[in-house]
C-alpha positions in Angstrom: 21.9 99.4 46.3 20.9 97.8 42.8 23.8 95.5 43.0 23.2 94.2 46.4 19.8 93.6 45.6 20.8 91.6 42.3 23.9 89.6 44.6 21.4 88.5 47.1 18.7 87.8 44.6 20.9 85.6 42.2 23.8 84.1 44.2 23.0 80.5 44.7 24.6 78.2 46.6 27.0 75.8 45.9 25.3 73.0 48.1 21.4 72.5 48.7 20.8 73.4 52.4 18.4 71.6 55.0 16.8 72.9 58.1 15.6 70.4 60.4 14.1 70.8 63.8 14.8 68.9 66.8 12.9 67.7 69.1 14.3 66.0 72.5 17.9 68.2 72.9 18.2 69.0 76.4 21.6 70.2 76.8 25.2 71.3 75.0 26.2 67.9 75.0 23.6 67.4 72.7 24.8 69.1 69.9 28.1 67.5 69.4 26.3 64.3 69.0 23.8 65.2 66.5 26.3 66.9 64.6 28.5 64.0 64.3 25.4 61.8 63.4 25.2 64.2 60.1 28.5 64.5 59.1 28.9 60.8 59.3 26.4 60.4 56.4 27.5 60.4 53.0 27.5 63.6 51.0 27.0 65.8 53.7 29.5 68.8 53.6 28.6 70.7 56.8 25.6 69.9 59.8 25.5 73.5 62.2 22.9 72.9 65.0 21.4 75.9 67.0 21.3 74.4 70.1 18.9 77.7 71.6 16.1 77.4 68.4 16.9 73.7 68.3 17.3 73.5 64.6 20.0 72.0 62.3 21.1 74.0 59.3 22.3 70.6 56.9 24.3 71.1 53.3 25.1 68.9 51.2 23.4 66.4 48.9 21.9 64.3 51.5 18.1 63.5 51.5 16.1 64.3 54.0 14.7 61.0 54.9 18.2 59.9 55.6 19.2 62.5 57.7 16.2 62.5 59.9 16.9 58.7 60.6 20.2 59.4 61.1 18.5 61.8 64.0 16.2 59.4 65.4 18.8 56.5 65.6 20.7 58.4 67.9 17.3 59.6 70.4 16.1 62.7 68.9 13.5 63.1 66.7 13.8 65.5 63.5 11.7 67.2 61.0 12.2 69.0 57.7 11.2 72.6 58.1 13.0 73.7 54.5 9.8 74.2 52.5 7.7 76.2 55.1 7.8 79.8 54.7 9.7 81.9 57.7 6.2 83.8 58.7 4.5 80.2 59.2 7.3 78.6 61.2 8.0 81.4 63.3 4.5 81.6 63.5 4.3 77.4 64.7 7.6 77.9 66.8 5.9 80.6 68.7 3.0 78.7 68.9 5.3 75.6 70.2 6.8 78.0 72.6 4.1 79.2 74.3 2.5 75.5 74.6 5.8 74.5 75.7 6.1 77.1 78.4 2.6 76.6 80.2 3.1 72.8 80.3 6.3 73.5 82.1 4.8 75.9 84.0 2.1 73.1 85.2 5.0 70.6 85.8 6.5 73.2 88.4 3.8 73.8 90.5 2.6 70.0 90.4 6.5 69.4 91.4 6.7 72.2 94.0 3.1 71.7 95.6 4.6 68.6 97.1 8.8 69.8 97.5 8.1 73.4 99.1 5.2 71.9 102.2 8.7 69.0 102.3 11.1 71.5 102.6 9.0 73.8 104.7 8.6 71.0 107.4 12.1 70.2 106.9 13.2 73.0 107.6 10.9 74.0 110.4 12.5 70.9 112.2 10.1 67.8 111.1 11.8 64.9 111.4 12.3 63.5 107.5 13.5 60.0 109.4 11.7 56.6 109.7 11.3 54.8 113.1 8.2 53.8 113.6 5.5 51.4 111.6 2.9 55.1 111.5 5.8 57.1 110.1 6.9 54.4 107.3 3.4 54.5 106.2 2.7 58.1 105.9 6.3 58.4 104.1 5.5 55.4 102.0 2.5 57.7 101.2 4.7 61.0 100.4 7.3 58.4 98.2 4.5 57.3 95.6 3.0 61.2 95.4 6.8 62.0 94.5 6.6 58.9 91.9 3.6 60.5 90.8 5.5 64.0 90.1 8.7 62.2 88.9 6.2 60.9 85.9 4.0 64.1 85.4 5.9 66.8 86.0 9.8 65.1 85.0 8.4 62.0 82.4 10.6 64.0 79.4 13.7 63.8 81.9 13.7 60.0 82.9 12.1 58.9 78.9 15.5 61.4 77.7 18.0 59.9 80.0 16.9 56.1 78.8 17.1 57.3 75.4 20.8 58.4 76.3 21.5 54.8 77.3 20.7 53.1 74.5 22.5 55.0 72.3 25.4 54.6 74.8 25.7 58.6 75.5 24.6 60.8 78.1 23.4 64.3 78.4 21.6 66.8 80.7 18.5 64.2 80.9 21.2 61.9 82.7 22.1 63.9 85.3 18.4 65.2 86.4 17.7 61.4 86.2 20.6 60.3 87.6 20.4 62.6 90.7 16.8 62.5 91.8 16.2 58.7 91.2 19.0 58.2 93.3 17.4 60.8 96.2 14.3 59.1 96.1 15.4 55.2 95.2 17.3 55.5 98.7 14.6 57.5 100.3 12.0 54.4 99.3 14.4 52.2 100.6 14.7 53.8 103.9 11.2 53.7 103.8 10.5 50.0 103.3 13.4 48.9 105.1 14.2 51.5 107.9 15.7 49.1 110.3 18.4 47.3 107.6 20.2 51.3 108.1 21.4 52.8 110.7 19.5 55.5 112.3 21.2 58.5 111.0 20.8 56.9 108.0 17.3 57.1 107.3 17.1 60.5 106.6 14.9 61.1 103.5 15.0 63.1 100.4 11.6 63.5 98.5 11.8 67.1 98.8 14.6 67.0 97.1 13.4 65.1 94.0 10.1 67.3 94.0 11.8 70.6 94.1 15.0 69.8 91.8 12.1 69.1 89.1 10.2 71.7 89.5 13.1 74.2 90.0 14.5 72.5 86.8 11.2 73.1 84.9 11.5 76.5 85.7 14.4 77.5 84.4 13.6 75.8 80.9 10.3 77.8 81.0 12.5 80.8 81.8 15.4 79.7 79.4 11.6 79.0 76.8 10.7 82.6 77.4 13.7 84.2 76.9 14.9 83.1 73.8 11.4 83.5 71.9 13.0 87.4 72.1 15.7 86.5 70.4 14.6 86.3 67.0 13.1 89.6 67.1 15.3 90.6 63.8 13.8 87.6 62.1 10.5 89.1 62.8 11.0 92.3 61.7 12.2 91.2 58.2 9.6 89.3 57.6 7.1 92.0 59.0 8.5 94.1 56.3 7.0 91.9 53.4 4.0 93.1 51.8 0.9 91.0 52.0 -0.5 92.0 48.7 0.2 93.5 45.2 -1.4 95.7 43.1 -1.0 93.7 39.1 -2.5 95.1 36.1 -4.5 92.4 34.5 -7.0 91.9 31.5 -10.5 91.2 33.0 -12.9 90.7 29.5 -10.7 92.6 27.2 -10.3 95.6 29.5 -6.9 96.3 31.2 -7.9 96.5 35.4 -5.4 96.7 38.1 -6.2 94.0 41.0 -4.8 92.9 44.5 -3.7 89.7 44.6 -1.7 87.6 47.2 1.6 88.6 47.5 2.6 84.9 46.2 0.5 85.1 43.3 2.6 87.5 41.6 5.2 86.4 38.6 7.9 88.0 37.0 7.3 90.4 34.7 3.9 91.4 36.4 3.1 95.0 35.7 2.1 96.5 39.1 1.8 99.6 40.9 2.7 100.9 44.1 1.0 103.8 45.5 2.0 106.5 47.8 2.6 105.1 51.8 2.3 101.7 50.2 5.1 98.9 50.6 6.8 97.7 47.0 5.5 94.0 47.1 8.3 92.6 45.1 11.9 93.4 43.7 11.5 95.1 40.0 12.4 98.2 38.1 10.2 101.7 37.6 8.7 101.3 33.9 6.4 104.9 34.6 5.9 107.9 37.1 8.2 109.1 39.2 9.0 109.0 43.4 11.1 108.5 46.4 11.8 105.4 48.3 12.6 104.9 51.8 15.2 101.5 51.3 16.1 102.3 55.6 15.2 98.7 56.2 17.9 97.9 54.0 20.9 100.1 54.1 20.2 101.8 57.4 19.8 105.2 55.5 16.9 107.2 56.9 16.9 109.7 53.5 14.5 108.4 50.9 16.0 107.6 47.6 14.3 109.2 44.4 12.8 107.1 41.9 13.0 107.3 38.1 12.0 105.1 35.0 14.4 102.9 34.8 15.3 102.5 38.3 15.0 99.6 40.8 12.9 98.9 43.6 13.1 96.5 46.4 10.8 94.3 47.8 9.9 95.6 51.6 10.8 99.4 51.0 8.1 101.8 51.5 7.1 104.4 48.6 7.0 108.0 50.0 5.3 110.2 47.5 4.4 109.5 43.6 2.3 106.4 41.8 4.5 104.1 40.0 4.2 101.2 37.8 6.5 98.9 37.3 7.8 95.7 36.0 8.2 92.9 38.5 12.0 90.9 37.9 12.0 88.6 41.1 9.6 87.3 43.4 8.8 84.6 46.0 11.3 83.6 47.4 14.5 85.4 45.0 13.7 88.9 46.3 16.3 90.8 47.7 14.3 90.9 51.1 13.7 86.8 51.0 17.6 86.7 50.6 18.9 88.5 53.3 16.0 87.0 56.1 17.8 83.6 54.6 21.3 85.3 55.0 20.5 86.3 58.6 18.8 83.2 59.8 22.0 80.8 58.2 24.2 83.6 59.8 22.4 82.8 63.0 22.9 79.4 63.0 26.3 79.5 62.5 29.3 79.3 65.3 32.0 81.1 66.0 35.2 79.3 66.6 34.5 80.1 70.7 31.1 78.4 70.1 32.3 75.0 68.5 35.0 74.9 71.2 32.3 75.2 74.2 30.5 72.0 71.9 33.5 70.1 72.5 34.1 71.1 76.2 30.0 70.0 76.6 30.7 66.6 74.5 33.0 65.4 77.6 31.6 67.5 80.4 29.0 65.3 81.6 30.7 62.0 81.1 33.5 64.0 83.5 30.5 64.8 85.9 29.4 61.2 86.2 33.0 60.1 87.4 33.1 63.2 89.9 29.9 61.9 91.2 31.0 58.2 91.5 34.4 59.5 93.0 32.3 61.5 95.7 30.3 58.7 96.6 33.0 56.6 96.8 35.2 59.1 99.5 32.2 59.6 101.7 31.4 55.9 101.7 34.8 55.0 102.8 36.0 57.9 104.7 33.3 60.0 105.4 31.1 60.4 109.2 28.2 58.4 109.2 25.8 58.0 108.1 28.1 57.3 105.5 25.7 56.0 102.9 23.5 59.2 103.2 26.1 61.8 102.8 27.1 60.0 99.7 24.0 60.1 98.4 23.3 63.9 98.8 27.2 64.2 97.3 26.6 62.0 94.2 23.0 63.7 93.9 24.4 67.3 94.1 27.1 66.8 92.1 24.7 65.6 89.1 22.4 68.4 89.4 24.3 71.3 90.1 26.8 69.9 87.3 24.1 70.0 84.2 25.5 72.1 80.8 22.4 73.4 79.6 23.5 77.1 80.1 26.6 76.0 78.3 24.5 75.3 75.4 23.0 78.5 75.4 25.8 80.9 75.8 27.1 81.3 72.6 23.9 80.6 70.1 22.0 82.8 72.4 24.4 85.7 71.7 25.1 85.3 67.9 21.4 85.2 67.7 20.4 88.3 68.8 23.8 90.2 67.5 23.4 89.1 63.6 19.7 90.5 64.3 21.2 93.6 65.7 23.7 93.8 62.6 20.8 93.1 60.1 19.1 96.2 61.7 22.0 98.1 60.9 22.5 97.5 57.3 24.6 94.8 58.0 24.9 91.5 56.5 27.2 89.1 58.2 27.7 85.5 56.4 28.5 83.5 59.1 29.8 83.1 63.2 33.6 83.1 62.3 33.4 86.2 60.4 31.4 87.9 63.7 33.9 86.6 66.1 37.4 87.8 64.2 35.8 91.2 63.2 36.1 91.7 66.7 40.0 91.4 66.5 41.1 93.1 63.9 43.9 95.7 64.1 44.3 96.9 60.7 41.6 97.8 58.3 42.7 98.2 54.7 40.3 100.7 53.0 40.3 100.8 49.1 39.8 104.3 48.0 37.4 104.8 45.0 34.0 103.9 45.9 35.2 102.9 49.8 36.3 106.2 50.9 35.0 108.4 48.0 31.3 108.6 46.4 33.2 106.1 43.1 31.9 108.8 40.7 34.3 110.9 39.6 33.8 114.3 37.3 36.0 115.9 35.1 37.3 119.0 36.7 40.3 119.9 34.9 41.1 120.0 31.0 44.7 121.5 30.5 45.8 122.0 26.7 49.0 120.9 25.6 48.6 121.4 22.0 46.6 124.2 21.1 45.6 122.6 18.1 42.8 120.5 19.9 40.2 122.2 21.5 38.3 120.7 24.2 35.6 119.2 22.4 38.3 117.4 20.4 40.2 116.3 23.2 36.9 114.5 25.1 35.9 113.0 21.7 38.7 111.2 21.7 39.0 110.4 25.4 35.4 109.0 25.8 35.4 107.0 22.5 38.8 105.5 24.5 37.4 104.7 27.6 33.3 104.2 25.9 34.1 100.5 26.6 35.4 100.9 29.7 34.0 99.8 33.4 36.6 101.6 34.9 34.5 104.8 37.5 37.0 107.3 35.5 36.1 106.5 32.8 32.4 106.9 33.5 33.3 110.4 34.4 34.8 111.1 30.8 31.7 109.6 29.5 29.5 112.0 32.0 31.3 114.9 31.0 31.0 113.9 27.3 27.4 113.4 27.8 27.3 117.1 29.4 28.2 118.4 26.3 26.9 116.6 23.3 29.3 115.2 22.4 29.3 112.2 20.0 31.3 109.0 21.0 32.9 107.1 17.9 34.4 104.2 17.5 38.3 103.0 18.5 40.0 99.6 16.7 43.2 97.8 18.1 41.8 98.6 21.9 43.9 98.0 24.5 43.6 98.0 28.6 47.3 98.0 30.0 46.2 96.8 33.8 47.7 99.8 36.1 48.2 102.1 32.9 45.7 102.8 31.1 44.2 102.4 27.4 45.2 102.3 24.1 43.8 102.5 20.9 43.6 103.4 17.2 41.4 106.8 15.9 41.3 107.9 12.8 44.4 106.4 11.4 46.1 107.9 14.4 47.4 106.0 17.6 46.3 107.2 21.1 46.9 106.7 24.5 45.4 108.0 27.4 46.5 107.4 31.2 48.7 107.9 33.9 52.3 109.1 33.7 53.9 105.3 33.4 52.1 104.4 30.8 53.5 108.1 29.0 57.1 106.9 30.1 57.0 103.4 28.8 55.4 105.0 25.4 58.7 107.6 25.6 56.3 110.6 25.1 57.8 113.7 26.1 56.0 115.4 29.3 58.4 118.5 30.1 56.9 120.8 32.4 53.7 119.0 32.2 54.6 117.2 35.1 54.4 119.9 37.4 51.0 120.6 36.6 49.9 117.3 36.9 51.4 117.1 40.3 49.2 120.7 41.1 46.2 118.4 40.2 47.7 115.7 42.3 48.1 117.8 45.6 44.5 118.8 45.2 43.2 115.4 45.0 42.0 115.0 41.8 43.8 112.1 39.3 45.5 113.6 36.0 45.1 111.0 33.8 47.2 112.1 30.1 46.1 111.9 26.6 48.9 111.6 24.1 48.5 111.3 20.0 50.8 109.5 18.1 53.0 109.3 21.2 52.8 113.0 21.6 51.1 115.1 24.7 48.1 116.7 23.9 46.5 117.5 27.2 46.1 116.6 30.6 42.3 115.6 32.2 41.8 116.2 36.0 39.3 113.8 37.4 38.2 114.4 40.9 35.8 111.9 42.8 34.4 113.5 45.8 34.6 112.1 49.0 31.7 110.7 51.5 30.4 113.2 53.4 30.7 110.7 56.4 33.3 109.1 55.6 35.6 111.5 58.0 33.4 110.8 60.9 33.4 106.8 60.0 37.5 106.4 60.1 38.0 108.6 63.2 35.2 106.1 64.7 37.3 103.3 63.9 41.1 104.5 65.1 39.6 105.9 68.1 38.6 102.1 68.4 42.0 100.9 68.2 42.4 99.7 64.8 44.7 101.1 62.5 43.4 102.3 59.4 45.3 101.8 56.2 44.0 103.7 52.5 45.1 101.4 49.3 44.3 102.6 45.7 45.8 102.4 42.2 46.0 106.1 42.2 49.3 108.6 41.9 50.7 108.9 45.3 50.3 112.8 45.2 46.5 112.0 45.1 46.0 109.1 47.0 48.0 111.1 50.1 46.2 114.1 49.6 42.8 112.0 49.7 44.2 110.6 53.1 45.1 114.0 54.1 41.7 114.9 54.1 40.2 112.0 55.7 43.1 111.7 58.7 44.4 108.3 57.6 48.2 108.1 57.9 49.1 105.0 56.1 49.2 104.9 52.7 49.5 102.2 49.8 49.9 104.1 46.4 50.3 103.1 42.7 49.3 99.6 43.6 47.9 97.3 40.4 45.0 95.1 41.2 46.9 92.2 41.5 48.9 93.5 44.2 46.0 94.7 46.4 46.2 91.3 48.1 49.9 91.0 48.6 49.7 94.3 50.6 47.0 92.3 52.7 49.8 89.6 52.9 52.4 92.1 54.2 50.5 93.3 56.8 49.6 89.9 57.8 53.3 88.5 58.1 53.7 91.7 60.3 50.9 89.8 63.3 48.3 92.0 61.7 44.2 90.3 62.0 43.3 92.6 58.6 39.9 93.5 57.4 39.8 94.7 54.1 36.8 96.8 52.6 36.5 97.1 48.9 33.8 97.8 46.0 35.4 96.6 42.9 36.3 93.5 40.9 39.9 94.3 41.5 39.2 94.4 44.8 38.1 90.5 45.4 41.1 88.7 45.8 42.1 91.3 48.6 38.8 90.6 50.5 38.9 86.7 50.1 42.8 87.0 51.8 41.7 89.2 54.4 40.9 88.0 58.0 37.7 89.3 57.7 36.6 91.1 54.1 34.0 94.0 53.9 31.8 94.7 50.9 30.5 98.1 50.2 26.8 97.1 48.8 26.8 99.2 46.3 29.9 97.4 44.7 30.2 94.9 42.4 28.6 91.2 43.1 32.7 90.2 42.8 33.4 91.9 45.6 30.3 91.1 47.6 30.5 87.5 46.5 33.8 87.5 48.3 33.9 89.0 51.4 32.9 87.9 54.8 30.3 91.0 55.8 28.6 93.1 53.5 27.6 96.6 54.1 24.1 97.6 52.8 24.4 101.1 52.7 27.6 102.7 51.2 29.0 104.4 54.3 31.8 103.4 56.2 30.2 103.8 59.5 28.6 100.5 58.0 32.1 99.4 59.1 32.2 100.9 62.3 29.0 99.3 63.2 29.7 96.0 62.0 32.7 95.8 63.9 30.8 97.6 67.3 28.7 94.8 66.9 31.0 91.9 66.6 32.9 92.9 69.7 29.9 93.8 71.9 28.6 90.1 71.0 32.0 88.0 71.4 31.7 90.2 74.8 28.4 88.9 75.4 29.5 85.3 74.5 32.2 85.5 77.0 30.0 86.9 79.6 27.8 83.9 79.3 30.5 81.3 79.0 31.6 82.4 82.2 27.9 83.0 83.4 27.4 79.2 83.0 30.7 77.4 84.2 30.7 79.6 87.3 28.1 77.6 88.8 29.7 74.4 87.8 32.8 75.5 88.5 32.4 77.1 91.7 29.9 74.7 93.0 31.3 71.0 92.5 33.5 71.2 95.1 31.2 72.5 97.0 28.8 69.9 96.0 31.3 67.0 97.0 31.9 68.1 100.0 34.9 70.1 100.0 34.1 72.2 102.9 32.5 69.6 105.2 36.1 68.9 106.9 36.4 72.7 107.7 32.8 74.2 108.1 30.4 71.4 108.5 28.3 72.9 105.5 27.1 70.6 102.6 25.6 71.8 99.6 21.7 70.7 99.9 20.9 69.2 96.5 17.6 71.5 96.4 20.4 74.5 96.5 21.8 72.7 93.4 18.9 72.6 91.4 18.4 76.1 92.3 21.9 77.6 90.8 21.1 75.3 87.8 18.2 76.5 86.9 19.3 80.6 87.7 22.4 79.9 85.4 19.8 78.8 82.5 18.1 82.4 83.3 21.3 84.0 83.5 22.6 83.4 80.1 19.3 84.1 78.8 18.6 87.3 80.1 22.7 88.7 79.4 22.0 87.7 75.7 19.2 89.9 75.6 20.6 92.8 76.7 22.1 93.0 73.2 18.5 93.8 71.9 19.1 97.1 73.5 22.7 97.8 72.0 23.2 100.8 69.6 25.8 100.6 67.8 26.7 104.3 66.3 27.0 105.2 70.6 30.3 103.1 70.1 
């Protein structure tokens, strides 16, 4: 837990990062464009727009200024959000929402008080023609109300589509405009000129126009609606940051303890957190004792106990005692102020399925355009008459029914809501490609010590060799070996040492042999202490020693040898218990599909009866740390996807090879620093999770990319007129506007259900 805390608090980024937010997006085909416009500039490394919160996540050394008129040359307008706190521009974007919604909600019904009477009359056999001088003048009448609701209730459509043309590009905005400018341009001409057509020509279409606006309105108040749910995680981060802190100040000479704003409070602050109270800011206990409940961190619903000495995290809620203690990050370097910025990047960020949907939108509406012109064109020259007409309603439905919003929703939408849902879970995942490949993997590569076991061993086992020594003896010289040392068995000669007052003395001519073990002189005398390689390359004699050491093996405990002057003197057992869960967490993840793989730098006679206990099969023994990631290697030239989880320094290189790397958060920042997904907590079913979630939300994302081309899809040809020849039917452009706007709500509402997934039911 205390590492985790100090990676998220101290990592900094390689390149300064930007949030803008954009105003003026209307559809998928949006984001391509905008995210071009920033990479184009000079010294910008990356430009990741969220095309459901509207914002673009900018790195590089760009200035803001620049980027923003980069924005703005292209349509859009843009403004830098990177200084405001999360509370206050959640708190605006809410606010912006809900503004947002009600004045689409007032453009509907302005739009569908005139469409639905239209339609109604329409369809309740009104004749929509003109053919005498009283109806041209009642329609003329009906064609400027419908002007009326093209400006108030679709002015962003029409001032977005223009926009579009002067930058020479063409988006959602387009087709709406596109489509029900055309419908009512021809209906206004039948209406002013009624006998220049031919009879069954001058059919008109201001319903149309009203109720394709206000159908469209509503689904981007529905669409509005929706995803305000969607950063529910976000929320409950920042929810769990305390308001206030206790400091102990002097106030005329006397020492008094104060609230002050939580923002107010510097390092090295003494304060004190009292029982039920939140800890304000990341520091360490200085006096008084307690337990911690760190759930809203690692998932684990035990509190932790307290001690001088100990840290404390920022947004973790003190159970019982009164501590004081010393503040050592706040504002905005707290462990909890890191991971709300981990989540939110991680939300911004697309998986490869997510960029390749960007492309698909970057053409798609330039493709619709075409389609439309092509329709036109067919009914005009081959179609029944009135010819004209029915290549209006072709071109018109085409355009509308064709629009990619939902297609920019379907994949941010998802991601959204499932880092939120990992982030709930203890899980930290860096970025999109990580979520989408976790979902793929077939082989997860466990380290053992600290992964599988508890990484702190205890001496269990001291077995004389020379009688000479007693045991005292033999852990003085053991600990002062290994006193220097980072190695977890080595802590647990240290512990035991400790355990027994023992004093630790001093070594000269120390050496780590990598896979070995140490050596070192002592008293004049030369020592060595390790496994049974480094007592054959030192040709000291083991004899039936061996056998014993095996016995230790078998029972899962590591015999590590201790040897004077290149002679045996005894044998140390170490055992390092394993996770309690840790059972329950692998047989969760084969019974998922994925093969699970155990690699450690232990004897093979341990590390197999470790596996034996656990139910893994495969098994990667003896392996130096160097060679952790050419085992990763192997299994990928086999057509393995690998995850590798790991705690350690010698783990890193494993994890960056990986497909996807795991950190166990209690590990080293080494190891955390290079993986893809970090596990809060140190449980494996941290793993399990992780990857439940991944492949519930790539689900999702599929269900949504599906969700919005199966309207497109299914409904252009049906929109050009595809089944005219056969049925006589043609797609009513009012119909269009309708499956538009339900795909919008569609997406919407799938990505949501992942609010309600649990992942420990999978």
């Amino acid at each position: 837990m205390n590492k985790v805390s100090e990676h998220v608090s101290t990592k900094k980024n390689q390149q300064n990062r930007l949030e803008l937010v954009i105003e003026g997006a209307g559809c998928a085909s949006c984001v391509g464009k905008i995210e071009s416009a920033l990479q184009a500039i000079d010294g910008v490394k990356s430009a990741e727009m969220n095309f459901a919160l509207r914002t673009v996540s900018v790195s590089g050394d760009a200035k803001s200024n620049t980027l923003i008129q980069a924005i703005e040359a292209i349509g859009y307008k843009a403004k830098n959000v990177d200084n405001r706190s999360d509370e206050d521009l959640l708190d605006e974007k809410d606010l912006a929402d809900r503004q947002y919604y009600t004045s689409l909600i007032k453009q509907m019904w302005i739009a569908l008080g005139l469409g639905m009477p239209l339609m109604i009359y329409g369809l309740s056999g009104g004749p929509m023609t003109v053919n005498t001088i009283f109806e041209q003048a009642v329609w003329l009448i009906v064609g400027l109300m419908c002007a009326g609701i093209m400006y108030f209730s679709g002015k962003h459509f029409y001032v977005g589509a223009w926009k579009s043309v002067l930058n020479h590009t063409a988006n959602m905005d387009t087709l709406i405009a596109l489509g029900t400018g055309t419908a009512w341009l021809y209906s206004m001409i039948v209406v002013f000129f009624p006998m220049a057509l031919p009879e069954m020509a001058r059919h008109l279409y201001f319903e149309a126009t009203a109720m394709i606006i206000g159908l469209v309105n509503l689904g981007l108040a529905l669409e509005v609606k929706a995803r305000g749910r969607t950063s529910t995680a976000i929320k409950r981060l920042i929810g769990l940051q305390a308001k206030t802190a206790r400091v102990e100040c002097n106030v005329e000479g006397k020492k008094q303890e104060i609230d002050i704003p939580i923002e107010d409070v510097e390092q090295d602050d003494i304060a004190r957190v009292r029982p039920g109270e939140k800890v304000p800011v990341d520091g360490v206990v200085i006096s008084g004792k307690t337990t911690v409940d760190e759930s809203m961190l690692t998932g684990e619903p035990m509190p932790v106990e307290k001690v001088e000495g100990d840290e404390i995290v920022a947004g973790t809620i003190n159970k019982s005692g009164s501590i004081l203690f010393r503040a050592t990050r706040v504002g905005k370097d707290t462990a909890l102020a890191q991971i709300i910025n981990m989540v939110k990047r991680a939300q911004n960020s697309k998986p490869p399925i997510g960029r390749l949907a960007d492309v698909i939108a970057g053409y798609f509406v330039l493709t619709i355009m075409i389609i439309a012109i092509l329709s036109a064109l067919v009914w005009l020259n081959f179609g029944p008459e009135p010819s004209l007409a029915y290549a209006v309603v072709s071109a018109t439905t085409v355009l509308i029914i064709a629009c990619p919003c939902a297609l920019g929703l379907a994949t941010p939408m998802s991601v959204m809501v499932g880092v939120g849902k990992a982030a709930e879970a203890g899980v930290l995942i860096r970025n999109g490609e990580a979520l989408q490949m976790a979902s793929k993997i077939t082989t997860m590569v466990l380290d053992k010590t600290g992964t599988i076991t508890e990484g702190a061993p205890k001496v269990t086992d001291i077995i004389s060799a020379d009688k000479s020594y007693s045991e005292a003896n033999i852990l003085t010289m053991a600990a002062s070996l290994e006193s220097g040392s980072e190695h977890p068995l080595a802590q647990a000669i240290l512990d035991s040492v400790l355990a027994h007052d023992i004093t630790v003395e001093t070594v000269d001519d120390f050496n780590a042999i990598t896979g070995q073990g140490v050596t070192a002189g002592f008293n004049g005398q030369k020592l060595l202490f390790g496994n049974q390689k480094l007592m054959l390359n030192n040709k000291v004699e083991l004899g039936s020693f061996i056998e014993q050491a095996e016995q230790l093996a078998n029972d899962a405990k590591t015999p590590m040898y201790l040897a004077v002057d290149n002679k045996l003197i005894a044998i140390i057992g170490v055992s390092d218990p394993i996770k309690t869960d840790s059972v329950a967490a692998i047989k969760r993840l084969q019974t998922s599909g994925i093969r699970v793989v155990m690699i450690t730098g232990d004897n093979k006679a341990t590390a197999n009866a470790v596996a034996q206990q656990v139910g893994i099969i495969d098994v990667f023994a003896d392996v130096l740390p160097e060679e952790k990631a050419n085992k990763v290697a192997q299994l990928q030239a086999e057509g393995e996807i690998v995850g590798m989880t790991g705690d350690g320094i010698n783990d890193a290189p494993a994890l960056a090879l990986a497909n996807v790397g795991f950190a166990i958060g209690t590990g080293t920042d080494v190891a955390i620093e290079s993986a893809d997904i970090t596990l809060m907590r140190g449980s494996l079913h941290g793993l399990a999770d992780a990857i439940a979630v991944s492949k519930v939300t790539l689900s999702n994302i599929k269900q949504n990319l599906f969700g919005a081309f199966i309207y497109n899809v299914a409904g252009l040809p049906i929109a050009a007129g595809v089944l005219f020849p056969f049925f006589g039917l043609m797609l009513n452009p009012i119909v269009a506007g309708a499956a538009m706007a339900f795909s919008s709500l569609t997406v919407v509402t799938n990505a949501n259900r992942l609010r309600f997934f649990k992942p420990q039911d999978h």
